[in-house]
C-alpha positions in Angstrom: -4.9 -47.6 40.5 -8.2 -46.9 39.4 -11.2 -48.2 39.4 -13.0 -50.2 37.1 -16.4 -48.5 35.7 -19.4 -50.6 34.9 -20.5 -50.5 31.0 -23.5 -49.5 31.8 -22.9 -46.6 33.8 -20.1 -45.5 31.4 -22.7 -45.8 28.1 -25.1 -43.4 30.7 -22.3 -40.9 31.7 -21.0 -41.0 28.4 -24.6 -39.8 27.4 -25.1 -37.7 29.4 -22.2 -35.6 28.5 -22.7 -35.7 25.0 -26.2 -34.5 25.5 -24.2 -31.5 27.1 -22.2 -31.0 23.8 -23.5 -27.2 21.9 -23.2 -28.6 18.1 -23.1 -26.0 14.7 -26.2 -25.5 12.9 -25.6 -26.4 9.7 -25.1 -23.0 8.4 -22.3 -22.7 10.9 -20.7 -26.2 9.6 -21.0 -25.0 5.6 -18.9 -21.5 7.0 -16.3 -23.1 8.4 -15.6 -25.9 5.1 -15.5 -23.0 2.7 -13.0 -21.5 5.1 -11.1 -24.4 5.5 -11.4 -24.8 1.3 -10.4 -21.1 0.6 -7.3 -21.4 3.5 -6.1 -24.7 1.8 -6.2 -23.2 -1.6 -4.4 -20.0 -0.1 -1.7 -22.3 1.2 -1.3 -24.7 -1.7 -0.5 -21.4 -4.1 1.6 -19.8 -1.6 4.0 -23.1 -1.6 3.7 -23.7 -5.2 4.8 -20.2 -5.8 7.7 -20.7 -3.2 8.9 -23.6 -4.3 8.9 -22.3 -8.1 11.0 -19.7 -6.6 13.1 -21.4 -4.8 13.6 -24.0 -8.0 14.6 -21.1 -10.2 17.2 -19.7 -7.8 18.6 -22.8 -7.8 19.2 -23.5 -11.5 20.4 -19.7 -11.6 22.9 -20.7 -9.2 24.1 -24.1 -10.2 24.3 -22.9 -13.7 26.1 -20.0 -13.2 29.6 -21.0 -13.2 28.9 -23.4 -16.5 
C-alpha cells in the first residue's frame, strides 16, 4: 500500500521537478507547429487522393456488369 504524501510536500516536489523541465524557446515551438501543419496537410491530401481512388475503382467495378 503506499503511503499517503502530504500536500505540501507534493506542491514542493512537484516544483521542484518542473523547475528541472528543459522547455523550447519559442523559435523551437513555431518549428515544430509548422511541421506539425505541413505533415497534417501532407496526410489530409494523401487520403483525399486515396479515397478518390478507391471511390472510382469502385463505381468502375459495380458498374461494370450494367
Amino acid at each position: 500500500m503506499a503511503s499517503k504524501t502530504n500536500p505540501l510536500a507534493f506542491l514542493q516536489q512537484v516544483r521542484s521537478e518542473t523547475s528541472k523541465v528543459t522547455w523550447p524557446s519559442r523559435r523551437e515551438t513555431l518549428i515544430s507547429t509548422a511541421m506539425v501543419l505541413v505533415m497534417v496537410v501532407f496526410a489530409a491530401l494523401f487520403f483525399f487522393a486515396a479515397d478518390q481512388l478507391i471511390s472510382w475503382l469502385l463505381s468502375f467495378v459495380l458498374n461494370v456488369g450494367k
